[in-house]
PQR file with spaces between the fields and no chain letter, atoms N, CA, C, O and H, PARSE charges and radii, in Angstrom:
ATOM       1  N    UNK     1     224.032  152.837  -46.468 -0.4000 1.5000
ATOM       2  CA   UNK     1     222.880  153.706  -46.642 -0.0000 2.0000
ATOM       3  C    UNK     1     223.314  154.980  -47.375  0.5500 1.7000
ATOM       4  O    UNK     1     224.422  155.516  -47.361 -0.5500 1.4000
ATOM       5  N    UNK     2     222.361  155.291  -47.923 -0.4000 1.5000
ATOM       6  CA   UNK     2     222.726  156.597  -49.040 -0.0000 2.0000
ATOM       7  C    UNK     2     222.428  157.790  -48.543  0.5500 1.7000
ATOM       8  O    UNK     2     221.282  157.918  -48.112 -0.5500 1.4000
ATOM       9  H    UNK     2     221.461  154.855  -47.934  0.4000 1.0000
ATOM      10  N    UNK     3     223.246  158.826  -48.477 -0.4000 1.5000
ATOM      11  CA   UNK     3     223.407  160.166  -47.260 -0.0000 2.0000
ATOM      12  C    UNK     3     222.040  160.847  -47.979  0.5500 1.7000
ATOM      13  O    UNK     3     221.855  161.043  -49.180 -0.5500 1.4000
ATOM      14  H    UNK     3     224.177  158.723  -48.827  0.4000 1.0000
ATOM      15  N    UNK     4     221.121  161.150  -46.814 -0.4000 1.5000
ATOM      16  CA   UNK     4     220.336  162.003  -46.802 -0.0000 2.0000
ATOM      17  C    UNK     4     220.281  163.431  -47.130  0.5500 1.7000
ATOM      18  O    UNK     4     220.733  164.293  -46.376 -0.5500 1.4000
ATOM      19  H    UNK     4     221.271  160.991  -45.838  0.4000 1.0000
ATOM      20  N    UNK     5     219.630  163.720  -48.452 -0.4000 1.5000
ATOM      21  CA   UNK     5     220.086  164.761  -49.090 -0.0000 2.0000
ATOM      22  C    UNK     5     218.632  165.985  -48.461  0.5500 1.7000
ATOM      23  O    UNK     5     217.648  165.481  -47.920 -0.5500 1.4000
ATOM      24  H    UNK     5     219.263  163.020  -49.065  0.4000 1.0000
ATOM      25  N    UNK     6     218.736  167.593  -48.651 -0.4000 1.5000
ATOM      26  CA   UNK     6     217.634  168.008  -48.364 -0.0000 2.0000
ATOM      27  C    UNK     6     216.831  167.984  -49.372  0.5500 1.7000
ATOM      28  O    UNK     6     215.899  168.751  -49.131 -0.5500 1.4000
ATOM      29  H    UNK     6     219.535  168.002  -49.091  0.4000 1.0000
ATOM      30  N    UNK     7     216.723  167.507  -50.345 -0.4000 1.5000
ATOM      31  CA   UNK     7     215.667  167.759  -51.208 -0.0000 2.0000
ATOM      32  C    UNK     7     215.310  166.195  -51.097  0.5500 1.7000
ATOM      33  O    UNK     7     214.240  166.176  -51.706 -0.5500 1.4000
ATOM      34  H    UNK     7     217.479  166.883  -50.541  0.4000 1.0000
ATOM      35  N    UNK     8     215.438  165.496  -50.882 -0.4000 1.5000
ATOM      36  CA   UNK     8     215.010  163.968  -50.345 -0.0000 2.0000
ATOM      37  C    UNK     8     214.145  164.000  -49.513  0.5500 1.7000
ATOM      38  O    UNK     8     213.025  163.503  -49.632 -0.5500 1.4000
ATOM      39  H    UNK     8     216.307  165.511  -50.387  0.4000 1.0000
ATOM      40  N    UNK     9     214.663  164.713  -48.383 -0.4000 1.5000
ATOM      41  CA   UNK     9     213.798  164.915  -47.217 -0.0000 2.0000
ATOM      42  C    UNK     9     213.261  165.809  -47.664  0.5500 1.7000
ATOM      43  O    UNK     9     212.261  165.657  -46.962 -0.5500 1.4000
ATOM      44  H    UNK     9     215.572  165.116  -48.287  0.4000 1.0000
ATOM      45  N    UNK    10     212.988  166.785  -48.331 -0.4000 1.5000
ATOM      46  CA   UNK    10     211.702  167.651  -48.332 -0.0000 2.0000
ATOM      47  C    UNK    10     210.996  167.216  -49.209  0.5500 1.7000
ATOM      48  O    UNK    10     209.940  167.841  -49.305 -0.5500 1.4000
ATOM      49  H    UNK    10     213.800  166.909  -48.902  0.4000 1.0000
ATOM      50  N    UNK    11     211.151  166.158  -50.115 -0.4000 1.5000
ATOM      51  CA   UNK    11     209.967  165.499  -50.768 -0.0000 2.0000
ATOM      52  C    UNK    11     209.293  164.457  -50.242  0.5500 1.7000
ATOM      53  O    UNK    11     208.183  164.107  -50.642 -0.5500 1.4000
ATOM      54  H    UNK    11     212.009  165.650  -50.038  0.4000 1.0000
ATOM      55  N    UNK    12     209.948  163.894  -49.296 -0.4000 1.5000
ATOM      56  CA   UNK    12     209.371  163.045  -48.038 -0.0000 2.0000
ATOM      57  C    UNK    12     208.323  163.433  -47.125  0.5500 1.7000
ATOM      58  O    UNK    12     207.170  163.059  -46.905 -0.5500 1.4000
ATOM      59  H    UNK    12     210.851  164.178  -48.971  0.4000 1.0000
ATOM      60  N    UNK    13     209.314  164.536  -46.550 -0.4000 1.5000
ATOM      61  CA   UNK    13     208.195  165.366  -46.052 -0.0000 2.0000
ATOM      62  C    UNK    13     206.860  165.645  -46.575  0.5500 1.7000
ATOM      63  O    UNK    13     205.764  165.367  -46.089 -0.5500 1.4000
ATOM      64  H    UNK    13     210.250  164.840  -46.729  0.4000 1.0000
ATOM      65  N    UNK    14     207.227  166.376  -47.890 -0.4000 1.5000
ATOM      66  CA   UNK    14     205.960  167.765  -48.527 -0.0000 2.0000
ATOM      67  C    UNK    14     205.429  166.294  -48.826  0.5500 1.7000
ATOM      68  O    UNK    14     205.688  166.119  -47.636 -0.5500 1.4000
ATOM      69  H    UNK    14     208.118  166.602  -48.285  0.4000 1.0000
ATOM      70  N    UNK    15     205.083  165.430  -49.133 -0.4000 1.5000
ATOM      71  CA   UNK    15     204.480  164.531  -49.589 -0.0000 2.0000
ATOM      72  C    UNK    15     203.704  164.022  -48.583  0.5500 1.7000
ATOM      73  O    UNK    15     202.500  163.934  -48.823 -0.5500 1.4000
ATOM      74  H    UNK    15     204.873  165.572  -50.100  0.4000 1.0000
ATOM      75  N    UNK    16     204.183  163.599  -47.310 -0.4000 1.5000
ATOM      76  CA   UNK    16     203.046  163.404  -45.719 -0.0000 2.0000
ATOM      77  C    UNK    16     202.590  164.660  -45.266  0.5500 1.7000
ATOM      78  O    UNK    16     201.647  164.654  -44.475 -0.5500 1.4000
ATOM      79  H    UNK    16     205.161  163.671  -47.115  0.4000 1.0000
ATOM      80  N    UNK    17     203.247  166.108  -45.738 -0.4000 1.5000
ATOM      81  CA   UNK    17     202.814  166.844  -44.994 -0.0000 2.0000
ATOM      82  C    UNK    17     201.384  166.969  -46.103  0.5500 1.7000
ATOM      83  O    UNK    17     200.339  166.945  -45.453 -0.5500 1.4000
ATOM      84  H    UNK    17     204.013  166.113  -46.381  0.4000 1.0000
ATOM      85  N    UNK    18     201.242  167.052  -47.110 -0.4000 1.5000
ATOM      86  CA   UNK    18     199.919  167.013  -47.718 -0.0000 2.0000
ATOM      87  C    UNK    18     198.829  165.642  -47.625  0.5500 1.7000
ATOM      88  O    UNK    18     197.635  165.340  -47.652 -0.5500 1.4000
ATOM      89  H    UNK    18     202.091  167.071  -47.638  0.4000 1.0000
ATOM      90  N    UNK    19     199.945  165.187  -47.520 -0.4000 1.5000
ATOM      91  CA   UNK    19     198.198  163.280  -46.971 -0.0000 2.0000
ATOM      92  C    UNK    19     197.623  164.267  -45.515  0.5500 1.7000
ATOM      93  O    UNK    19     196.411  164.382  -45.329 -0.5500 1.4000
ATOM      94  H    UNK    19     200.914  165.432  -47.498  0.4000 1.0000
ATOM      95  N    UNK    20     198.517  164.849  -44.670 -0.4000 1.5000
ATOM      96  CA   UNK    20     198.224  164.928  -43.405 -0.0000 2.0000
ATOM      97  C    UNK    20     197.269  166.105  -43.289  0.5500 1.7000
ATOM      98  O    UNK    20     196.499  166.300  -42.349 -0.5500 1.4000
ATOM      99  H    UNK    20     199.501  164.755  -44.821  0.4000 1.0000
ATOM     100  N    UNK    21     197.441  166.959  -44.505 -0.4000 1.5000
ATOM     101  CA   UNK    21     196.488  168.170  -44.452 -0.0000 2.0000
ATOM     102  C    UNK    21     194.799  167.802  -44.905  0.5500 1.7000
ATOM     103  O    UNK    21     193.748  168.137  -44.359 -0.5500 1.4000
ATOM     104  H    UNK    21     198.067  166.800  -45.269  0.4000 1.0000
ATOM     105  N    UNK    22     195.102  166.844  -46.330 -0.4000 1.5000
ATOM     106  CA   UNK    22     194.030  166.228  -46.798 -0.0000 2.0000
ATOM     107  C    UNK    22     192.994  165.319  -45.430  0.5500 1.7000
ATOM     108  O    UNK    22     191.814  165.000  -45.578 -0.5500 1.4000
ATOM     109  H    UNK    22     195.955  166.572  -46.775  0.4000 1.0000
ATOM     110  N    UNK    23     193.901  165.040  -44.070 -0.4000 1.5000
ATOM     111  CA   UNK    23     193.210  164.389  -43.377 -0.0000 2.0000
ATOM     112  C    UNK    23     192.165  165.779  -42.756  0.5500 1.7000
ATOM     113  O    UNK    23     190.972  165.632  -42.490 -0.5500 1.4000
ATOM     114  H    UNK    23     194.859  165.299  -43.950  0.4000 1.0000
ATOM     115  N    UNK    24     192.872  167.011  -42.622 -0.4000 1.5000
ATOM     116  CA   UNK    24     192.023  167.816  -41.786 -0.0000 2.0000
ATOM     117  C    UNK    24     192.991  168.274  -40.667  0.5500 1.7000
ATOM     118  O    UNK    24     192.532  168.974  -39.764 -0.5500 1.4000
ATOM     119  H    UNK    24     193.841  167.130  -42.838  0.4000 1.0000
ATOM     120  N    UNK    25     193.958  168.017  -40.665 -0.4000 1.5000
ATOM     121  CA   UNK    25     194.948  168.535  -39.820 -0.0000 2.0000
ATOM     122  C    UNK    25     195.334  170.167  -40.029  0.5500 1.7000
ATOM     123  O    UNK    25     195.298  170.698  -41.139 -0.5500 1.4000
ATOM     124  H    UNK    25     194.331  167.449  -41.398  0.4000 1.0000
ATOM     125  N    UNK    26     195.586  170.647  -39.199 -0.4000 1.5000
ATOM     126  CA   UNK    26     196.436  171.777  -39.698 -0.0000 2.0000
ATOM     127  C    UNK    26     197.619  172.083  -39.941  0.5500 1.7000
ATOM     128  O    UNK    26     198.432  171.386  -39.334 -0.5500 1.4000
ATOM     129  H    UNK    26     195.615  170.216  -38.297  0.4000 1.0000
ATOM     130  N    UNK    27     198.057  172.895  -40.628 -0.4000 1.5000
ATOM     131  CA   UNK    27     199.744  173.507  -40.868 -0.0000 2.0000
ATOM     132  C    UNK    27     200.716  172.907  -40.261  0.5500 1.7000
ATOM     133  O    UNK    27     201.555  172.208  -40.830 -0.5500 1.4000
ATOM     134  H    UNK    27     197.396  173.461  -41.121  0.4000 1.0000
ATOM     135  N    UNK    28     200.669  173.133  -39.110 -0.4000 1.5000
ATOM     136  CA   UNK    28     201.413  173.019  -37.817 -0.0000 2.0000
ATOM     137  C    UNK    28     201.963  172.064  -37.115  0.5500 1.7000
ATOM     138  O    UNK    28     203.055  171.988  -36.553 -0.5500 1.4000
ATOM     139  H    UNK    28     199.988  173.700  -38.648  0.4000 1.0000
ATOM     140  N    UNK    29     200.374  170.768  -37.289 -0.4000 1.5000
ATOM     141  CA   UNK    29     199.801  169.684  -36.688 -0.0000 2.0000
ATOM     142  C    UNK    29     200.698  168.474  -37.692  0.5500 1.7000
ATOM     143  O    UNK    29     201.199  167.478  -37.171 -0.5500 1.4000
ATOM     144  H    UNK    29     199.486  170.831  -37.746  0.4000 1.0000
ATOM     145  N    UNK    30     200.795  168.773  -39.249 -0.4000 1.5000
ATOM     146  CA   UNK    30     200.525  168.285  -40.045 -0.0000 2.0000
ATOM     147  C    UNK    30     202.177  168.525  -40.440  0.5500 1.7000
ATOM     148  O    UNK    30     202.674  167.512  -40.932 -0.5500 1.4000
ATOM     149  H    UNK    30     200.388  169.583  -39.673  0.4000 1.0000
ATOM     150  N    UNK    31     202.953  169.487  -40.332 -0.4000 1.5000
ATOM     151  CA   UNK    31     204.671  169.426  -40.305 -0.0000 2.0000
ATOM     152  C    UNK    31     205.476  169.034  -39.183  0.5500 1.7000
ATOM     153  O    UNK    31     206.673  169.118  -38.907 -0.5500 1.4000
ATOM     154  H    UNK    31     202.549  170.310  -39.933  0.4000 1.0000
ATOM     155  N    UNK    32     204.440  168.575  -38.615 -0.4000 1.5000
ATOM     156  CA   UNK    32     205.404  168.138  -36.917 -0.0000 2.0000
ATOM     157  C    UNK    32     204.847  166.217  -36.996  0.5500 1.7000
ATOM     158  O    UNK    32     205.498  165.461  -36.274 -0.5500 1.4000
ATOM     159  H    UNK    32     203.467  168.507  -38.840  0.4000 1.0000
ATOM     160  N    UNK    33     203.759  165.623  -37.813 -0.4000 1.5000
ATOM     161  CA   UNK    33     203.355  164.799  -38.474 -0.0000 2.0000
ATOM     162  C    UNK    33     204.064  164.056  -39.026  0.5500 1.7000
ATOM     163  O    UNK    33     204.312  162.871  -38.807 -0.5500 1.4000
ATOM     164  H    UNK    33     203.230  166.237  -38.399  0.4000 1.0000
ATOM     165  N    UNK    34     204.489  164.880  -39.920 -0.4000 1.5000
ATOM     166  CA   UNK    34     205.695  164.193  -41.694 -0.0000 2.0000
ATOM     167  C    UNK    34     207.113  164.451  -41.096  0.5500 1.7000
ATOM     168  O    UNK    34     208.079  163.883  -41.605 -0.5500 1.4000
ATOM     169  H    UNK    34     204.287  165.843  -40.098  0.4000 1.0000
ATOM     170  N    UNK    35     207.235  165.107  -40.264 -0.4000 1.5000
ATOM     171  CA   UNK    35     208.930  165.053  -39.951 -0.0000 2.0000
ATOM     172  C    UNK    35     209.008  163.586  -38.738  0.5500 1.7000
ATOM     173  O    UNK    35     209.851  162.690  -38.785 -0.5500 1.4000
ATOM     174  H    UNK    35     206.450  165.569  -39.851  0.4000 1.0000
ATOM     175  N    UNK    36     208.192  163.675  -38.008 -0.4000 1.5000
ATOM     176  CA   UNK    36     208.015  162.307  -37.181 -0.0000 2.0000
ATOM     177  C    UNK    36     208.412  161.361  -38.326  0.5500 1.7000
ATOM     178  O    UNK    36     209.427  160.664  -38.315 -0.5500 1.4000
ATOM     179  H    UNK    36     207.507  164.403  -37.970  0.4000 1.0000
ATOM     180  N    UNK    37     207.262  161.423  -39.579 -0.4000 1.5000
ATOM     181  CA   UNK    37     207.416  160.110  -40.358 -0.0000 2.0000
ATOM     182  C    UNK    37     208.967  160.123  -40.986  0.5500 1.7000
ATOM     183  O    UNK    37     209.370  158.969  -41.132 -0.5500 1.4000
ATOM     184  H    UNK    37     206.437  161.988  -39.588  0.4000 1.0000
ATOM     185  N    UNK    38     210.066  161.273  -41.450 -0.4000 1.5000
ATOM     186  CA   UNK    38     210.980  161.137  -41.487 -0.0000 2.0000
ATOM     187  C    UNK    38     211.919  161.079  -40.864  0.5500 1.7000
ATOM     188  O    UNK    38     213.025  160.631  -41.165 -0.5500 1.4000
ATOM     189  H    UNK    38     209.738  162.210  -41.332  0.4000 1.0000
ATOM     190  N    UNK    39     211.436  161.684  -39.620 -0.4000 1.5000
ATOM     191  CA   UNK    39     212.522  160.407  -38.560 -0.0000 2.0000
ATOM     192  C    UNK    39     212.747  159.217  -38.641  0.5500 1.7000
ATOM     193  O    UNK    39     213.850  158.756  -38.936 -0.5500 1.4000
ATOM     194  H    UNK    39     210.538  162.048  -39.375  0.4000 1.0000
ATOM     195  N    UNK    40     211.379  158.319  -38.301 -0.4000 1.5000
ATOM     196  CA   UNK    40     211.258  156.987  -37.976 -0.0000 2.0000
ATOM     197  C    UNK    40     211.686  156.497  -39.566  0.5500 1.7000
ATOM     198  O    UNK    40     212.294  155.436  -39.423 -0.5500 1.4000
ATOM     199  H    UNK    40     210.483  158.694  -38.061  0.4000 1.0000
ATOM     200  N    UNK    41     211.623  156.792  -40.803 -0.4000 1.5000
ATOM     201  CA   UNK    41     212.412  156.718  -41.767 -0.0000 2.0000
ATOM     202  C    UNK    41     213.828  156.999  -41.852  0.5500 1.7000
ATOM     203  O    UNK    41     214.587  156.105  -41.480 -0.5500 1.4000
ATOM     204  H    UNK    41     211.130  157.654  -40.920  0.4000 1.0000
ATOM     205  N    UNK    42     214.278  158.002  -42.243 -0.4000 1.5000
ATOM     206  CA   UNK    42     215.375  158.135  -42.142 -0.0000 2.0000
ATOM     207  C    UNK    42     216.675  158.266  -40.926  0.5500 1.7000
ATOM     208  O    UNK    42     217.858  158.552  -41.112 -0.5500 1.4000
ATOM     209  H    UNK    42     213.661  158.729  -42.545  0.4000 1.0000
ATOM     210  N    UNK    43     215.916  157.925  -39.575 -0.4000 1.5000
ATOM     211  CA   UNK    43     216.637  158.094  -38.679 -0.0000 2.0000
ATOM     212  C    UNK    43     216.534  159.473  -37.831  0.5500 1.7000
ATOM     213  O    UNK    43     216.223  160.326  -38.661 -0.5500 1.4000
ATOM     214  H    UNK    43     214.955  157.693  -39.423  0.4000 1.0000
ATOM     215  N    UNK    44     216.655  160.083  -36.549 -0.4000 1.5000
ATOM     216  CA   UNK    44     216.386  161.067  -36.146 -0.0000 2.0000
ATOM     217  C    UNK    44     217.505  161.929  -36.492  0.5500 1.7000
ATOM     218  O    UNK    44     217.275  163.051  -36.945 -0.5500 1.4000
ATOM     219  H    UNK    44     216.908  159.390  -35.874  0.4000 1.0000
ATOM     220  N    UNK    45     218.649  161.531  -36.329 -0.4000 1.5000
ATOM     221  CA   UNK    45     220.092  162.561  -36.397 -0.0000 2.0000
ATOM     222  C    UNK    45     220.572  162.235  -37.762  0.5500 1.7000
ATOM     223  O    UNK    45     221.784  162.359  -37.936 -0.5500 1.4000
ATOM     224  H    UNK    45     218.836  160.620  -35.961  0.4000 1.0000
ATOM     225  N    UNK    46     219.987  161.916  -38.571 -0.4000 1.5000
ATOM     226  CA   UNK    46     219.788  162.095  -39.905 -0.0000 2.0000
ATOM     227  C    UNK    46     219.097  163.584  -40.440  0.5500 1.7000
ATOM     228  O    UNK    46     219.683  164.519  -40.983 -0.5500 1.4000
ATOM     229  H    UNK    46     219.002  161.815  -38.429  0.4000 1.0000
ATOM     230  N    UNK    47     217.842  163.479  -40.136 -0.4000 1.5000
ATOM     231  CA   UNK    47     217.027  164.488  -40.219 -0.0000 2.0000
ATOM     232  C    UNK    47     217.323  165.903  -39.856  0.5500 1.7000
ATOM     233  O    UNK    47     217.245  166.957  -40.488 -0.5500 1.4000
ATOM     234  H    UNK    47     217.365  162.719  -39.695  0.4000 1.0000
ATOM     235  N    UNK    48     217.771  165.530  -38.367 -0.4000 1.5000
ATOM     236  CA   UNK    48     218.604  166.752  -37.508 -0.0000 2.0000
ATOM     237  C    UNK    48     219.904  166.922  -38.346  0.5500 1.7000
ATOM     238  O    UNK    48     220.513  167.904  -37.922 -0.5500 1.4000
ATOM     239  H    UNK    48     217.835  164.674  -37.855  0.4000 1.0000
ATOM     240  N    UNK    49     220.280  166.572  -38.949 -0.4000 1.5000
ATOM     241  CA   UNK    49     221.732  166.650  -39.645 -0.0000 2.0000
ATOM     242  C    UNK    49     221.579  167.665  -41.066  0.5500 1.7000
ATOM     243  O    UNK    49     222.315  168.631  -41.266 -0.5500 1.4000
ATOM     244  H    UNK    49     219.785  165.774  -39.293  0.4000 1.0000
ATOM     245  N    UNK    50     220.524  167.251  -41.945 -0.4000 1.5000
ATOM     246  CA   UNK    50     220.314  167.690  -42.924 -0.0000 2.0000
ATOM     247  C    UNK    50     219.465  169.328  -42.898  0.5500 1.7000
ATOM     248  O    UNK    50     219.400  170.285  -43.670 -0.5500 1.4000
ATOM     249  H    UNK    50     219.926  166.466  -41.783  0.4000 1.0000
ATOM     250  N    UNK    51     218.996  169.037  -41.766 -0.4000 1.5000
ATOM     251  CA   UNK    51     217.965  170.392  -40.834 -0.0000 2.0000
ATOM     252  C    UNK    51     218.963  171.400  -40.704  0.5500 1.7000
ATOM     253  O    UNK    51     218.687  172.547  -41.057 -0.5500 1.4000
ATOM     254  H    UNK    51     219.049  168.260  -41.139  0.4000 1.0000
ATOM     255  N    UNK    52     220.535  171.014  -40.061 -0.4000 1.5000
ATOM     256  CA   UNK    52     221.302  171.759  -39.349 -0.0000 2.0000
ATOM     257  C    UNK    52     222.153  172.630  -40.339  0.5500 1.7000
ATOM     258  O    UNK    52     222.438  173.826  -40.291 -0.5500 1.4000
ATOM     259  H    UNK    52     220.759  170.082  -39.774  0.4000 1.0000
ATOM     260  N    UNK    53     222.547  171.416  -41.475 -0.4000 1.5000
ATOM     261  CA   UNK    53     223.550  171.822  -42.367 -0.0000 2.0000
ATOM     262  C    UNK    53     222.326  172.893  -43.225  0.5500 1.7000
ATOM     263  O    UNK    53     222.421  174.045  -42.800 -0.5500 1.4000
ATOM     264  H    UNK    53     222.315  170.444  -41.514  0.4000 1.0000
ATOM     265  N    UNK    54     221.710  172.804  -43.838 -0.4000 1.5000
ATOM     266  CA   UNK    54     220.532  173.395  -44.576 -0.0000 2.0000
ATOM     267  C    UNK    54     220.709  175.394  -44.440  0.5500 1.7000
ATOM     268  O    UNK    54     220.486  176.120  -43.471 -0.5500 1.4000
ATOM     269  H    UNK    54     221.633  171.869  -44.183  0.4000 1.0000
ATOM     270  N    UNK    55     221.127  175.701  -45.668 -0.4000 1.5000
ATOM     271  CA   UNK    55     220.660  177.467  -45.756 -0.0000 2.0000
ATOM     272  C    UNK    55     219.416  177.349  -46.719  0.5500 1.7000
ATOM     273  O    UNK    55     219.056  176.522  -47.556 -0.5500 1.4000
ATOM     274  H    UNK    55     221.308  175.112  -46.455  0.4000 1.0000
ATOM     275  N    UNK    56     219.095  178.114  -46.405 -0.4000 1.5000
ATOM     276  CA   UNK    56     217.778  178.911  -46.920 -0.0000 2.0000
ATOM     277  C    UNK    56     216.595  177.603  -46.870  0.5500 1.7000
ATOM     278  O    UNK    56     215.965  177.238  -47.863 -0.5500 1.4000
ATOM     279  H    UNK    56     219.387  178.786  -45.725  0.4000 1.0000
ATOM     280  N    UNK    57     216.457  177.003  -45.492 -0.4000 1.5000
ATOM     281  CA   UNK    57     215.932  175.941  -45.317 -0.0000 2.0000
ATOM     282  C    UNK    57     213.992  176.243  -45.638  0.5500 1.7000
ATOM     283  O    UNK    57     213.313  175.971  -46.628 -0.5500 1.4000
ATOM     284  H    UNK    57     216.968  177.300  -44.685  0.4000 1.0000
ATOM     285  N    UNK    58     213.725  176.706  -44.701 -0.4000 1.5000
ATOM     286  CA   UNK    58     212.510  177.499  -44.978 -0.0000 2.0000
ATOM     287  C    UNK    58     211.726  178.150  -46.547  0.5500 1.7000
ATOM     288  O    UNK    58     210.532  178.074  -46.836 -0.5500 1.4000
ATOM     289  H    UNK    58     214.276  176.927  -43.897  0.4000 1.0000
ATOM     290  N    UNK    59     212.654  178.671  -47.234 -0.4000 1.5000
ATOM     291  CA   UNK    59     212.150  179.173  -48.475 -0.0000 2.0000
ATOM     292  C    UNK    59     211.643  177.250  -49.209  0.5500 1.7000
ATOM     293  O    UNK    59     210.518  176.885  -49.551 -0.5500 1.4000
ATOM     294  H    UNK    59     213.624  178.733  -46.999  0.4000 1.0000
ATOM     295  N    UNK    60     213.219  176.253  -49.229 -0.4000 1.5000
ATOM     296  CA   UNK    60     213.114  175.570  -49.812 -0.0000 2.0000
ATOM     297  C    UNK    60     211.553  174.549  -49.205  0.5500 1.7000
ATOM     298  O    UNK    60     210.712  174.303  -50.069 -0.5500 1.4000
ATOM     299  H    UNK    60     214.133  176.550  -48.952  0.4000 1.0000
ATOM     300  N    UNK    61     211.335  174.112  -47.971 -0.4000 1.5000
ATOM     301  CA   UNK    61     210.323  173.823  -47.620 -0.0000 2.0000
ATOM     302  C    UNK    61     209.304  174.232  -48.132  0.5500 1.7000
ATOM     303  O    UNK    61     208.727  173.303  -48.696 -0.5500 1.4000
ATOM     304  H    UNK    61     212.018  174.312  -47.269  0.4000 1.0000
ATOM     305  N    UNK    62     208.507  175.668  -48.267 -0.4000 1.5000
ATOM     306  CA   UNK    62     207.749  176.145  -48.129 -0.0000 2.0000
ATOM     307  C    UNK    62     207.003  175.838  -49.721  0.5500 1.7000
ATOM     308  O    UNK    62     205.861  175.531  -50.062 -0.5500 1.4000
ATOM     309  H    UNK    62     208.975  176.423  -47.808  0.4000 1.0000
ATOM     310  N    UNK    63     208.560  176.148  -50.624 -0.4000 1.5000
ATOM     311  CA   UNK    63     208.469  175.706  -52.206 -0.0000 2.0000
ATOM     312  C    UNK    63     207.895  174.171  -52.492  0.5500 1.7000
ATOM     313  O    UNK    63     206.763  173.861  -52.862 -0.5500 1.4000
ATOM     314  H    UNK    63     209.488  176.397  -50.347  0.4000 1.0000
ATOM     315  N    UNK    64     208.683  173.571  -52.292 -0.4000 1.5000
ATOM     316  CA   UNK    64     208.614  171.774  -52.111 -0.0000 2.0000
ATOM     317  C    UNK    64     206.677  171.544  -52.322  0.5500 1.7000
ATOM     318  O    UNK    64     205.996  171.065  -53.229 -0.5500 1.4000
ATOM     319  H    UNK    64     209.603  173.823  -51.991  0.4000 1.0000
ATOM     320  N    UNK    65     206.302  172.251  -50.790 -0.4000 1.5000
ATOM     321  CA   UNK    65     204.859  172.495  -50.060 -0.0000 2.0000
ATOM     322  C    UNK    65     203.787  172.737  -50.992  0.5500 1.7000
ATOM     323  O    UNK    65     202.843  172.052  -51.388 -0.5500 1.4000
ATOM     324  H    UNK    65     206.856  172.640  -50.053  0.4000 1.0000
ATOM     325  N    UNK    66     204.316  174.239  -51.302 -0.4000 1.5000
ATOM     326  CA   UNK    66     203.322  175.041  -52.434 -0.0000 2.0000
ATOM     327  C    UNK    66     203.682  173.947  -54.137  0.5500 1.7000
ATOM     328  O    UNK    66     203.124  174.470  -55.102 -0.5500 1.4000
ATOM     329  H    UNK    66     205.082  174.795  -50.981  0.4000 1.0000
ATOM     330  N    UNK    67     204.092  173.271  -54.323 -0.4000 1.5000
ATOM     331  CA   UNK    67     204.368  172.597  -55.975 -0.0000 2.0000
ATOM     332  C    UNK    67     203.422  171.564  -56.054  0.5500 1.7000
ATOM     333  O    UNK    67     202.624  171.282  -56.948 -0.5500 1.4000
ATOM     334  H    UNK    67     204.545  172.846  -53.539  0.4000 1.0000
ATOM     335  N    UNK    68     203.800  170.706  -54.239 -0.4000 1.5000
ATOM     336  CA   UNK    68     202.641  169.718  -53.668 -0.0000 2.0000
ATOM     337  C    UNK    68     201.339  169.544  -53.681  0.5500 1.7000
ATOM     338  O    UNK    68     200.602  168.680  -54.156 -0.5500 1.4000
ATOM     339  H    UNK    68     204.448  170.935  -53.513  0.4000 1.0000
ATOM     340  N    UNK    69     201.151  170.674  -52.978 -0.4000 1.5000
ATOM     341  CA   UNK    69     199.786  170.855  -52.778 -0.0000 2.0000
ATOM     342  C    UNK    69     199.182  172.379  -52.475  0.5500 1.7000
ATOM     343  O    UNK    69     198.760  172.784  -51.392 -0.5500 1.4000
ATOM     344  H    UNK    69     201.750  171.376  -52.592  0.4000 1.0000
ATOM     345  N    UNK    70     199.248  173.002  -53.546 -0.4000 1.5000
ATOM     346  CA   UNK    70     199.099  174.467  -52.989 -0.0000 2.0000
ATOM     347  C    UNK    70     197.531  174.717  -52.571  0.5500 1.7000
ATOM     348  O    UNK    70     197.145  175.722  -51.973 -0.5500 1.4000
ATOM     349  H    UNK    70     199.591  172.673  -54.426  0.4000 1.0000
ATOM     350  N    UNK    71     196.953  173.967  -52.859 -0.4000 1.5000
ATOM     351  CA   UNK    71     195.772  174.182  -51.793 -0.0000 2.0000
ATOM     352  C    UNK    71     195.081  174.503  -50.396  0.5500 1.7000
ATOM     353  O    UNK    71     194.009  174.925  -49.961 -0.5500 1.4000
ATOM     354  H    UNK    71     197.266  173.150  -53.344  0.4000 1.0000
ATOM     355  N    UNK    72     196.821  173.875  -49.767 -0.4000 1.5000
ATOM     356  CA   UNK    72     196.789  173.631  -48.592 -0.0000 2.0000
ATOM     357  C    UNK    72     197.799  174.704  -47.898  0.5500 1.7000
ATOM     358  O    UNK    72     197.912  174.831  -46.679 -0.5500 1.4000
ATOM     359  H    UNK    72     197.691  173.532  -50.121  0.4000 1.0000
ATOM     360  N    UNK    73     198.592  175.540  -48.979 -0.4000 1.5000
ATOM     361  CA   UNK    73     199.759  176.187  -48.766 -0.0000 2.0000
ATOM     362  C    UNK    73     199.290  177.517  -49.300  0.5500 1.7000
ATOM     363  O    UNK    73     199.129  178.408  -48.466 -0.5500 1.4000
ATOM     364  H    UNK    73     198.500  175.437  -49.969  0.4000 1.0000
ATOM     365  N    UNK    74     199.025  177.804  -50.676 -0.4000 1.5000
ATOM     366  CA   UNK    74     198.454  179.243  -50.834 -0.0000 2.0000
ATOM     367  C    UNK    74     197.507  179.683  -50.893  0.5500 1.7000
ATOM     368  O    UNK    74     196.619  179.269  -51.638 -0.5500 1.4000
ATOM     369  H    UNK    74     199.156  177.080  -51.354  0.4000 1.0000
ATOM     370  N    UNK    75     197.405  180.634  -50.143 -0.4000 1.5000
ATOM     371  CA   UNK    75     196.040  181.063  -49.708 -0.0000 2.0000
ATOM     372  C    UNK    75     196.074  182.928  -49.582  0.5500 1.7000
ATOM     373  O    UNK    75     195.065  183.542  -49.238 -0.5500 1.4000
ATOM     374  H    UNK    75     198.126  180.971  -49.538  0.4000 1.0000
């Protein structure tokens, strides 16, 4: 298996976390949603691994988010 990179997972993510907003979900509802789905994808201590090692984790998320779908992100 090919090591889980963070920009892998945050396009994994930002990609369910916007189907999940488009459903009517919120923020919150809807990043706790898409990381489930990259668990059960990529494994849990995968995820937790790439989460842990990760600086400036947050800015890069938030970016990923807003490129996605800024509809749902800037406001």
């Amino acid at each position: 298996m090919i090591e889980l990179t963070l920009l892998t997972l945050l396009n994994y993510v930002g990609n369910n976390f916007c189907e999940y907003r488009d459903l009517g979900h919120d923020n919150y509802k809807s990043l706790l949603l898409s990381y489930s789905d990259a668990s059960y994808k990529f494994g849990p201590l995968e995820v937790k691994k790439v989460i842990e090692k990760s600086e400036n984790f947050k800015v890069a998320a938030v970016a990923i988010a807003a490129i996605k779908c800024p509809q749902h992100v800037v406001k």
